[in-house]
C-alpha positions in Angstrom: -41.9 -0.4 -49.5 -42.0 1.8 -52.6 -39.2 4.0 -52.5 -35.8 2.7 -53.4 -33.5 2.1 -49.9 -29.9 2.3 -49.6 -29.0 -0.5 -47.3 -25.6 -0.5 -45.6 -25.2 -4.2 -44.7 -22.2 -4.4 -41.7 -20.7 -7.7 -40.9 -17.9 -8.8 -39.8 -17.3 -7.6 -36.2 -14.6 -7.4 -33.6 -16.1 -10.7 -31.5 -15.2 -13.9 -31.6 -17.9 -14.6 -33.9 -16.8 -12.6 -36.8 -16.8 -16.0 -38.7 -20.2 -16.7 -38.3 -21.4 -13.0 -39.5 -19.5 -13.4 -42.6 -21.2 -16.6 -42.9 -24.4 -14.6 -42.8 -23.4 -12.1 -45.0 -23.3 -14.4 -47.8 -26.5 -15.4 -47.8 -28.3 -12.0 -47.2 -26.5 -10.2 -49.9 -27.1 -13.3 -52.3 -30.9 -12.9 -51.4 -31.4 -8.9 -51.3 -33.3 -7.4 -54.5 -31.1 -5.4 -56.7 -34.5 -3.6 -57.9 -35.2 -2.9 -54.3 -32.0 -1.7 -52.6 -28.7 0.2 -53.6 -26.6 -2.5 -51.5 -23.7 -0.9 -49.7 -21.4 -3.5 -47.8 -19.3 -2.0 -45.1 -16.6 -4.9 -43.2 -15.9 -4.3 -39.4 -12.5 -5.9 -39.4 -11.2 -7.8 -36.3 -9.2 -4.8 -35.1 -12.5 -2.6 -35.5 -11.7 -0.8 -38.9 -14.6 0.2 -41.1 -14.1 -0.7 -44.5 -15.8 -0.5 -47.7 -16.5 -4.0 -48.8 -17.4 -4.1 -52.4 -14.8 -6.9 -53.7 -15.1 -8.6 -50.7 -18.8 -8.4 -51.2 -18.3 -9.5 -54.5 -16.0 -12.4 -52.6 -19.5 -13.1 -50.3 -21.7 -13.3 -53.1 -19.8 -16.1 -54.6 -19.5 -18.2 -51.6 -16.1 -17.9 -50.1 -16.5 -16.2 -46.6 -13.3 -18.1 -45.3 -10.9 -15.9 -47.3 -13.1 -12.4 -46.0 -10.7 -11.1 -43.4 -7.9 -11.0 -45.6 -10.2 -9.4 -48.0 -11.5 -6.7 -45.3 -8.1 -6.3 -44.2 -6.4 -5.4 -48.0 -9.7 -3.0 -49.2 -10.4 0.7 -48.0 -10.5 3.4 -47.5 -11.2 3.2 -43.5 -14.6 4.7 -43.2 -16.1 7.0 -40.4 -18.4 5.2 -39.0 -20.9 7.9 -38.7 -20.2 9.2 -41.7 -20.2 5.6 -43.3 -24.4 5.4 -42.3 -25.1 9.3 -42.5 -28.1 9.6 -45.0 -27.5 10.6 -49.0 -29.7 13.3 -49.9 -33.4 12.3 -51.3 -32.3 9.2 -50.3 -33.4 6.6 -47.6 -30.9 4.6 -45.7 -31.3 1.7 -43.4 -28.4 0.1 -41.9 -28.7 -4.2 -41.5 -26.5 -4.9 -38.5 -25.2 -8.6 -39.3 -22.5 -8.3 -35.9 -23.0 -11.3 -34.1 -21.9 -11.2 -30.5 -20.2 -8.1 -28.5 -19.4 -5.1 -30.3 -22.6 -5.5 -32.9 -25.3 -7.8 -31.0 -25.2 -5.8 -27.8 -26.1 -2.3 -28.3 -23.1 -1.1 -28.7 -23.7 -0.4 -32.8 -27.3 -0.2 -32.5 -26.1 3.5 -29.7 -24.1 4.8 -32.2 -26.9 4.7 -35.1 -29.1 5.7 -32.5 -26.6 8.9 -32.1 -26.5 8.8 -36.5 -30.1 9.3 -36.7 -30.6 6.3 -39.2 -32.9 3.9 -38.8 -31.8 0.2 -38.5 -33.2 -3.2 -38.5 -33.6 -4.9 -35.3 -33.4 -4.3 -31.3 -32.3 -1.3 -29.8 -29.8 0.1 -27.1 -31.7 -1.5 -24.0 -32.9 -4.9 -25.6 -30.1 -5.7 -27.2 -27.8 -5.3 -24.2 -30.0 -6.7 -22.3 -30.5 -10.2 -24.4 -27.2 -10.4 -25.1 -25.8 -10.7 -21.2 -26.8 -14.0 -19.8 -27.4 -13.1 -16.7 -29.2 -9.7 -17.0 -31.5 -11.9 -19.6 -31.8 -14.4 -17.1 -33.2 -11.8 -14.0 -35.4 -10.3 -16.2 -36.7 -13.5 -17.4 -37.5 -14.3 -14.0 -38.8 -11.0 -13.1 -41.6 -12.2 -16.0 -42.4 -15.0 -14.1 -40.7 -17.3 -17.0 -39.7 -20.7 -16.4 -35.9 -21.3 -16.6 -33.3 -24.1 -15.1 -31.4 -23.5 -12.4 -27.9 -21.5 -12.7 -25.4 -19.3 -11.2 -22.8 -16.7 -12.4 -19.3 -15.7 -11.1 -16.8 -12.6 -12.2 -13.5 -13.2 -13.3 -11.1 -13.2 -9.6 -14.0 -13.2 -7.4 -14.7 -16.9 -7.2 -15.5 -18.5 -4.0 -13.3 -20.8 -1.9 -16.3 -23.8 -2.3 -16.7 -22.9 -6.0 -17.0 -26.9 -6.6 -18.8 -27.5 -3.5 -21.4 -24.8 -4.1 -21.7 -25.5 -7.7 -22.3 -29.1 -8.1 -24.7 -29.0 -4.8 -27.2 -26.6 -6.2 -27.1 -27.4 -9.9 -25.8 -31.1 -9.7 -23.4 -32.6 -12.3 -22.3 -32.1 -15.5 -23.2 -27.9 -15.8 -22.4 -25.6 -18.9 -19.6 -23.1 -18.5 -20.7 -19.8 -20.6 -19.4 -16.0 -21.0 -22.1 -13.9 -20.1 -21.3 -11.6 -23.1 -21.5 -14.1 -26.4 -23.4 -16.5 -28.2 -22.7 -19.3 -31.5 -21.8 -21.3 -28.6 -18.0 -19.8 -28.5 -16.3 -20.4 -25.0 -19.0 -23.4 -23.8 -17.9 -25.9 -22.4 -19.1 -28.9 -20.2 -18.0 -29.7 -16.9 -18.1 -32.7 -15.1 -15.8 -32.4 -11.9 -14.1 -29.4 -9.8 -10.9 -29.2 -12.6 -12.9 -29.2 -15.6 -15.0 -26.5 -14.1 -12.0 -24.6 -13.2 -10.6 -24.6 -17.1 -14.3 -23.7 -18.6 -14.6 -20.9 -15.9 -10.9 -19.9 -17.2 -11.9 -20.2 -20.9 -15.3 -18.2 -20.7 -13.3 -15.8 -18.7 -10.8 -15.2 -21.6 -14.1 -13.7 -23.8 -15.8 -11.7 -21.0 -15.4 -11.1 -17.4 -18.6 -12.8 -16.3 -19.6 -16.3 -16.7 -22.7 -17.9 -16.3 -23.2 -21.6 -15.3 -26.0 -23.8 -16.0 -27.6 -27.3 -14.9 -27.5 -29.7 -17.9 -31.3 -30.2 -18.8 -31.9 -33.2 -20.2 -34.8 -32.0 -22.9 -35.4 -31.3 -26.3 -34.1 -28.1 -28.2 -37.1 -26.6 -29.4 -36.6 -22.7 -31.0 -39.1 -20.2 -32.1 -38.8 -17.2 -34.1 -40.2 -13.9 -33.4 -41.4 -11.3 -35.8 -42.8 -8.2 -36.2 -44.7 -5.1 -33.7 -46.5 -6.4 -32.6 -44.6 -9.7 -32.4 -45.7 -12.8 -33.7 -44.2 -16.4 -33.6 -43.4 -18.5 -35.7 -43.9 -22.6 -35.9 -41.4 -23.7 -33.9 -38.3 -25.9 -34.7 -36.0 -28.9 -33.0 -32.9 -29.5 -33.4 -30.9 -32.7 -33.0 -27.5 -31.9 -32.4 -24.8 -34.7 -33.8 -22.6 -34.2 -31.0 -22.9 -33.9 -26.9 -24.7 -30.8 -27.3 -25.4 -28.2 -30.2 -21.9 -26.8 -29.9 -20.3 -24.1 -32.4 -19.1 -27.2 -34.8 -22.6 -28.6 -35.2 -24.1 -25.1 -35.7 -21.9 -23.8 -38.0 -18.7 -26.2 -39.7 -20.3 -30.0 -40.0 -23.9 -29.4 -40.9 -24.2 -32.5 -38.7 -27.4 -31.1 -36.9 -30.9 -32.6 -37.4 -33.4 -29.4 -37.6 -37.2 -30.4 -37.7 -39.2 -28.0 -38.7 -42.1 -27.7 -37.4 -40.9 -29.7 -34.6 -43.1 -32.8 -33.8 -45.7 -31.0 -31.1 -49.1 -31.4 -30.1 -51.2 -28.4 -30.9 -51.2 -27.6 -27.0 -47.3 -27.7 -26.5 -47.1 -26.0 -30.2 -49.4 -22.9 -28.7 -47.8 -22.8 -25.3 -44.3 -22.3 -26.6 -45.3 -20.0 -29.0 -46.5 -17.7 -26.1 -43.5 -18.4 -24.0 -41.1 -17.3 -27.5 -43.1 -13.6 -27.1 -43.3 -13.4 -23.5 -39.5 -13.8 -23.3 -39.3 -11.7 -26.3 -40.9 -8.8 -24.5 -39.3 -9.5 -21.6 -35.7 -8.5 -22.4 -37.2 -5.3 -24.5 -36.2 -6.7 -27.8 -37.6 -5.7 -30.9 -38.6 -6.4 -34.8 -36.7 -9.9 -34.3 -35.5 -12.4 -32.4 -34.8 -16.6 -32.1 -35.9 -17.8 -28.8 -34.5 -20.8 -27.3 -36.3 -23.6 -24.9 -35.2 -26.8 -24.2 -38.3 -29.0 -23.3 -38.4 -31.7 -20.9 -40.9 -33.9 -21.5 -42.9 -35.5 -18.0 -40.9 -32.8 -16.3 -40.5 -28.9 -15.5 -41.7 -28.6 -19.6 -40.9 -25.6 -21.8 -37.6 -24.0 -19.9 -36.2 -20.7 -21.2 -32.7 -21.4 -22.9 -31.7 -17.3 -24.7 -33.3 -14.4 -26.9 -30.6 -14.3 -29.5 -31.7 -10.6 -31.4 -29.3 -11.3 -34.3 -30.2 -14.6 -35.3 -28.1 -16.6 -37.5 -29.5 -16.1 -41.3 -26.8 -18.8 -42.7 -28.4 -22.1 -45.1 -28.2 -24.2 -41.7 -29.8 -21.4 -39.5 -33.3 -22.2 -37.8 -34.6 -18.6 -37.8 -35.2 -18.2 -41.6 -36.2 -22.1 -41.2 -38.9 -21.6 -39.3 -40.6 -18.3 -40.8 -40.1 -19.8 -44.1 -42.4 -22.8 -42.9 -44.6 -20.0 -41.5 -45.0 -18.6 -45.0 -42.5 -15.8 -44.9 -39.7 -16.9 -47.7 -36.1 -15.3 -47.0 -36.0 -13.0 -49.0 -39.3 -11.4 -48.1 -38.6 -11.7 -44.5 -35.6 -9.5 -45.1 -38.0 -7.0 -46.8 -40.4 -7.3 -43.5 -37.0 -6.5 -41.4 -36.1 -3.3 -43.3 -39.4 -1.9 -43.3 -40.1 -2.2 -39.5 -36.4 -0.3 -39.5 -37.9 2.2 -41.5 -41.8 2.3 -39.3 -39.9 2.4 -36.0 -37.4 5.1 -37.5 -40.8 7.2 -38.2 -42.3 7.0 -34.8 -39.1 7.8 -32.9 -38.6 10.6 -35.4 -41.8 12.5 -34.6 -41.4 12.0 -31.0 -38.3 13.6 -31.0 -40.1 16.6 -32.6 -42.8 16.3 -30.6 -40.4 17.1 -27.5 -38.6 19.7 -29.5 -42.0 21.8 -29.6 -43.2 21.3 -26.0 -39.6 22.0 -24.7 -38.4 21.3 -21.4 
């Protein structure tokens, strides 16, 4: 990039992982080049108010992301959101959606930019949506011909008479409880017996109408990173979680984790899961970026599909700036790699529209 870019960095967000995007936040706008970019931070409060965010920014790029929403809440003026990422003449604008979870990770932002006319860094409408529900992800995956555990999904009041019955016959026991629509582990819960199923399906039900439910693989955690059009993969990473399983504590409060990077593969298994992390990738339409899950069971079923997260966490602790730094792509420049495939896809799309404009209907 050699022009100068205005980058309107959102965080904060109306899901239930608004914690966890201010996290990022801190570390992006601690890493961005004040040579490169005209930084302007705009906070998504929890009750959906656009603010501009320069103390609280100035709070972020100290460290203290626990006091943001009071921060976010006591700084204005409430922006247009349109107008927030409309373009500054002679001047370009690329917006870095940092929204974990609904609201910001699952099209809903990426529509109204898309409607704005600006580009921005990572998946559109259709992947993100797509990644972002469990089970839409999870027929698509299969559609690919991907290899995933075995699971089921239920809507809030519709759930069968034999709920246990069914359940622990066709996925045995313990399962994971999940809302279809979130990630950062919020709402998961293990279940062992008919009433703990009942309270996780009631707790994933209080963040999204659907719920997913999963056999418990016994595997490793293996995650790759995706990058780039066309998309490469990274060296994949393991994590060890500390607890049970790699819940929202051990991701993001205890730093308990244990994250190998590479992981410990053979060249074989290295390659193979590599091709798996695109081939999912491509298979939920994402784009520019993505962390894709496995868990790998050894002697068994091997590499089995886990999630395509599209907003990966950038946070000290996260694995998807992990692994592309052990790649050979530092934060910082990975960042830079981000914004300009904003700016590349921006072009395309741009003279197609014109394109269509001159041939007409």
């Amino acid at each position: 990039m050699t022009e100068r870019i205005r980058l309107v960095v959102l965080f904060g967000g109306r899901s239930a992982e608004h914690e966890v995007s201010c996290t990022t936040a801190v570390n992006v706008l601690q890493a961005l080049d004040p040579a490169r970019y005209d930084v302007v931070p705009v906070g998504v409060t929890h009750e959906g108010r656009w603010v501009l965010a320069e103390e609280a920014a100035k709070l972020l790029a100290s460290g203290g992301p626990a006091a943001l929403p009071s921060a976010l809440a006591a700084e204005g003026p409430v922006l247009e959101p349109l107008a927030t990422v409309a373009e500054e003449p002679a001047t370009r604008t690329v917006v870095l959606p940092l929204l974990h979870g609904p609201f910001g990770e699952d099209g809903t932002v990426q529509g109204l930019l898309e409607l704005a006319g600006v580009p921005y860094v990572g998946s559109g409408v259709l992947g993100s949506a797509a990644a972002m529900d469990k089970i839409t992800a999870k027929h698509l995956a299969a559609a690919a011909g991907l290899p995933q555990g075995k699971w089921l999904w239920f809507r809030d009041g519709e759930l069968p008479d034999d709920l246990a019955e069914r359940v622990f016959g066709e996925l045995g026991r313990p399962v994971f409880v999940k809302p279809s629509n979130l990630g950062s582990s919020v709402g998961v819960t293990k279940a062992h017996d008919g009433g703990e199923l009942v309270a996780a399906l009631e707790l994933a039900f209080s963040y999204d109408e659907f719920a997913v439910v999963e056999e418990a693989i016994v595997g490793r955690e293996i995650e790759v990173g995706v990058l780039g059009d066309p998309p490469e993969a990274s060296v994949p990473g393991e994590i060890r979680p500390s607890r049970d399983f790699y819940d929202y504590e051990d991701k993001y409060l205890v730093d308990g984790a244990e994250l190998l990077v590479p992981a410990p593969l053979s060249t074989d298994e290295t390659a193979t899961v590599r091709g798996l992390g695109i081939s999912a990738f491509s298979a939920v339409r994402a784009e520019a970026m993505a962390r894709v899950d496995f868990f790998y069971e050894e002697g068994g079923r091997g590499f089995l599909l886990n999630e395509v997260n599209t907003i990966p966490g950038f946070t000290p602790i996260s694995m998807y700036p992990k692994v592309w730094e052990a790649s050979g792509v530092p934060y910082a420049e990975l960042i830079d790699r981000l914004v300009q495939l904003a700016v590349d896809r921006h072009g395309r799309r741009s003279s197609r529209i014109g394109r269509r404009r001159e041939l007409g209907p």
